[in-house]
C-alpha positions as CSV (number, residue, x, y, z in Angstrom):
1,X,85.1,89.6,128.4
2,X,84.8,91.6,125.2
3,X,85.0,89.6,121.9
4,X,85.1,90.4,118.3
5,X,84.0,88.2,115.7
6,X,85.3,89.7,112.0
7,X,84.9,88.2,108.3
8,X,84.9,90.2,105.4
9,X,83.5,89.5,102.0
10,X,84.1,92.2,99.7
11,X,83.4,91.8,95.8
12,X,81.0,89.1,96.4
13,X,83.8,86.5,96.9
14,X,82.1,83.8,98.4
15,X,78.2,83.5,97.1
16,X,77.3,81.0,99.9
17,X,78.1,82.2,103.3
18,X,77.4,79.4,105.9
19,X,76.7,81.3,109.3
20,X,78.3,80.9,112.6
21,X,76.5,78.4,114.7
22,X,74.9,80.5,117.8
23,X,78.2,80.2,120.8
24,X,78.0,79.1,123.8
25,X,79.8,82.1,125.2
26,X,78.9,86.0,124.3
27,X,80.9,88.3,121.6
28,X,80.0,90.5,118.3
29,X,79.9,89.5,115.1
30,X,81.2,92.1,112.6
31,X,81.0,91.0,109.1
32,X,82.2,93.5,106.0
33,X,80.4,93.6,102.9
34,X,80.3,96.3,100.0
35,X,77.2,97.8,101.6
36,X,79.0,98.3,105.3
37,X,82.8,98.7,103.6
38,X,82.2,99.9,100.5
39,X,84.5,99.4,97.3
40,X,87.4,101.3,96.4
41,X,87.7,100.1,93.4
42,X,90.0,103.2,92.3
43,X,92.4,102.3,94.5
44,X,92.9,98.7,95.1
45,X,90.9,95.3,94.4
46,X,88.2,93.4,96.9
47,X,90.7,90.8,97.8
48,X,93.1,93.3,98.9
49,X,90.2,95.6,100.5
50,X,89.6,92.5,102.9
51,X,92.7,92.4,104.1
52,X,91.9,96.0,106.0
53,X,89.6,94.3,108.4
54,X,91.7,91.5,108.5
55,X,95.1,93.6,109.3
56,X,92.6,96.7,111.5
57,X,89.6,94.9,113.3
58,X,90.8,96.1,116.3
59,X,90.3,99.7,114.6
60,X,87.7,99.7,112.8
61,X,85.8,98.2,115.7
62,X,87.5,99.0,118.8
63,X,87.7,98.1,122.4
64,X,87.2,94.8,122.5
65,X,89.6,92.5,124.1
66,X,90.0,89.4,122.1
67,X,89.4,89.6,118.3
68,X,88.8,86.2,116.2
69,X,89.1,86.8,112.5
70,X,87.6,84.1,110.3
71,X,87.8,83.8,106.4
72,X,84.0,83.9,104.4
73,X,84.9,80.8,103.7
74,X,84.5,79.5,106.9
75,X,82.2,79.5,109.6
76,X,82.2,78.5,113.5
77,X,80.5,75.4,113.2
78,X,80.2,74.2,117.1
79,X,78.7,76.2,120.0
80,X,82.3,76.0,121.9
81,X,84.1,77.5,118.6
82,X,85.1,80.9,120.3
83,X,85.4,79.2,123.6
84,X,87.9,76.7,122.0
85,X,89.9,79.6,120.3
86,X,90.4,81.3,123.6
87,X,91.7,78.6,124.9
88,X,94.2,77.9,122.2
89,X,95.4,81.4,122.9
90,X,95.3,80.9,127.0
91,X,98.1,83.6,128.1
92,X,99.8,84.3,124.7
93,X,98.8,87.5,122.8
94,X,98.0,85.5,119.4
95,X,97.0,81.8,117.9
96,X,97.6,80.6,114.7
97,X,97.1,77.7,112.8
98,X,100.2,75.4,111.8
99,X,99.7,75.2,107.9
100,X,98.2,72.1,106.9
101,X,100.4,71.4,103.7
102,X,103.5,73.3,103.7
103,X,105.7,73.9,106.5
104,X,107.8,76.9,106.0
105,X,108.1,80.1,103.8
106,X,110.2,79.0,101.1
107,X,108.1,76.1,100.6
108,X,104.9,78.4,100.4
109,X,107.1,80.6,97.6
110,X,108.1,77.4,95.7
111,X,104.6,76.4,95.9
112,X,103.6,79.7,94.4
113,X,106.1,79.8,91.5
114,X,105.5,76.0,90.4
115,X,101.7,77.2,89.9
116,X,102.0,80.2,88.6
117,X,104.6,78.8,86.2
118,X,101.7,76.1,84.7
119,X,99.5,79.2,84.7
120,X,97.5,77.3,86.8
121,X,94.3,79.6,86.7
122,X,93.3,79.6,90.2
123,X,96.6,80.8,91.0
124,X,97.3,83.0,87.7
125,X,94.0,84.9,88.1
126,X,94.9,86.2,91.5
127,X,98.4,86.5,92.3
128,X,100.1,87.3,88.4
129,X,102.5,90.0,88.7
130,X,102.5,90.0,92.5
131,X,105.9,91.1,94.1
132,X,106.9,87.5,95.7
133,X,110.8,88.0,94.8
134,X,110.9,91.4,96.2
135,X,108.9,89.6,99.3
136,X,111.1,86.9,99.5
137,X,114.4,89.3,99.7
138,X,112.5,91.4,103.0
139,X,112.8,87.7,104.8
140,X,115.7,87.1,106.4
141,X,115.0,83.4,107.5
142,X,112.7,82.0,104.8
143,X,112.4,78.7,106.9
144,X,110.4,80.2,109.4
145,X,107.5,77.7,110.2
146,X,104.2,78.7,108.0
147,X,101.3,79.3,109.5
148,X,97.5,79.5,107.5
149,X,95.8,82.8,108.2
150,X,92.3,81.1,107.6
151,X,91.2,82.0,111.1
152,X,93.1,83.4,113.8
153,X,92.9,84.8,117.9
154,X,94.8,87.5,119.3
155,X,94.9,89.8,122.1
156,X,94.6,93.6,121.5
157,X,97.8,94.8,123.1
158,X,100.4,97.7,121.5
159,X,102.6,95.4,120.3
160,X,100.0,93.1,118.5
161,X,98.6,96.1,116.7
162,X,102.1,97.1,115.5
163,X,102.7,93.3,114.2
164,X,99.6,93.8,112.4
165,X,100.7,97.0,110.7
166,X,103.9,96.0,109.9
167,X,101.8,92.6,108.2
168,X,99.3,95.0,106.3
169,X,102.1,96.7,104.9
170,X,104.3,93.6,103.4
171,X,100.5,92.5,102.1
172,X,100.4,96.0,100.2
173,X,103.6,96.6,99.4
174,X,104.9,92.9,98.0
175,X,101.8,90.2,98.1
176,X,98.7,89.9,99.1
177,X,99.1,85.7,99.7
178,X,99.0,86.9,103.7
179,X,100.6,84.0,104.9
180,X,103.8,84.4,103.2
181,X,104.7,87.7,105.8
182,X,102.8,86.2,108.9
183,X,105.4,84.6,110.1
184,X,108.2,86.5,109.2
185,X,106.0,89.8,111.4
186,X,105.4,87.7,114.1
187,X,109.2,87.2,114.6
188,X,110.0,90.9,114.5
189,X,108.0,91.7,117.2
190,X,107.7,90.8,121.0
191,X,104.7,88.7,120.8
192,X,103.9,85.1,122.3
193,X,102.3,82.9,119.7
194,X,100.3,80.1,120.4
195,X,100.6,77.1,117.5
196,X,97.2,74.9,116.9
197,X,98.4,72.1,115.4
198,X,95.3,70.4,114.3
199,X,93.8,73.1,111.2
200,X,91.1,70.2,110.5
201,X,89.4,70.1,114.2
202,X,85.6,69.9,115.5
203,X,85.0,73.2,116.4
204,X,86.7,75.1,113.2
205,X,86.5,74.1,109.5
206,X,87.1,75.8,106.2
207,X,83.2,75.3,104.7
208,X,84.5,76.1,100.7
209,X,84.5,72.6,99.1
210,X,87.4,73.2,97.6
211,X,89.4,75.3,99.9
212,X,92.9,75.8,98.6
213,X,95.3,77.5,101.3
């Protein structure tokens, strides 16, 4: 059983990595930095750099059978972490996380426009100018259930690496706030998702103190 373990912290994003706990069960850690991925800075910024591994980890590192992808941010805290993703995913061919504060798409965009509209900095200082109108017009059921794209399982099959495609290109093309498309790719294509209800759980936990999501 082949798995892939992908982060990617490009820019020097997070300046305190915590590292993955050693697992109780074998896989490959893979983590993307500007000396391993290096910048394009002509062409697009680290955020949206890092969303290439995100979107391509079954590409750029190939033939693996499961990849997890986990934020810098975060960190597999327990030695059953990967064990307990797997299991989450069981027969499906992807788990994700049910959002922890907002449950569908238009709340996530209303969310979005209420902060940007106090030019609330955080928000302001990454996603200003961002297409989310011309997003929100691609989605034809904006009450699809939101998911958070912190960490996530899937299965490398065809039709999960043409969700993922399709999901890179509504991140370049409209917004890079990933979790706005997620679930409106996931719908498009024939893919069984698993749902992990609890996003605050022993064996996965965003490590940032102040992780907003």
């Amino acid at each position: 059983m082949k798995i892939a373990v992908i982060s990617a912290n490009l820019g020097g994003f997070e300046q305190n990595i915590v590292e993955n706990v050693k697992q109780s069960v074998e896989y490959d850690q893979f983590r993307f930095t500007d000396k391993n991925f290096p910048p394009r800075y002509n062409s697009m910024t680290p955020r949206l750099q890092a969303r290439i591994p995100k979107c391509f980890g079954w590409q750029m590192v190939p033939d693996y059978k499961y990849y997890l992808w986990v934020d810098s941010a975060a960190a597999l805290l327990h030695k059953d972490s990967v064990k307990w993703f797997l299991e989450q995913l069981g027969d499906n061919d992807i788990a994700v996380f049910k959002h922890p504060n907002r449950k569908t798409i238009d709340e996530e965009a209303g969310y979005l426009l209420t902060r940007l509209s106090a030019k609330d900095a955080y928000i302001t200082s990454r996603y200003d100018g961002e297409l989310l109108d011309d997003q929100m017009a691609e989605i034809n059921d904006p009450n699809l259930p939101l998911y958070g794209t912190t960490a996530f399982i899937y299965r490398d099959t065809y039709d999960v690496r043409n969700m993922l495609k399709e999901w890179w290109y509504h991140i370049s093309r409209f917004h890079t706030i990933d979790q706005i498309s997620l679930p409106y790719v996931l719908n498009q294509f024939p893919v069984k998702v698993s749902v992990i209800e609890d996003y605050i759980n022993p064996y996965f936990t965003p490590t940032r103190k102040k992780n907003r999501v």
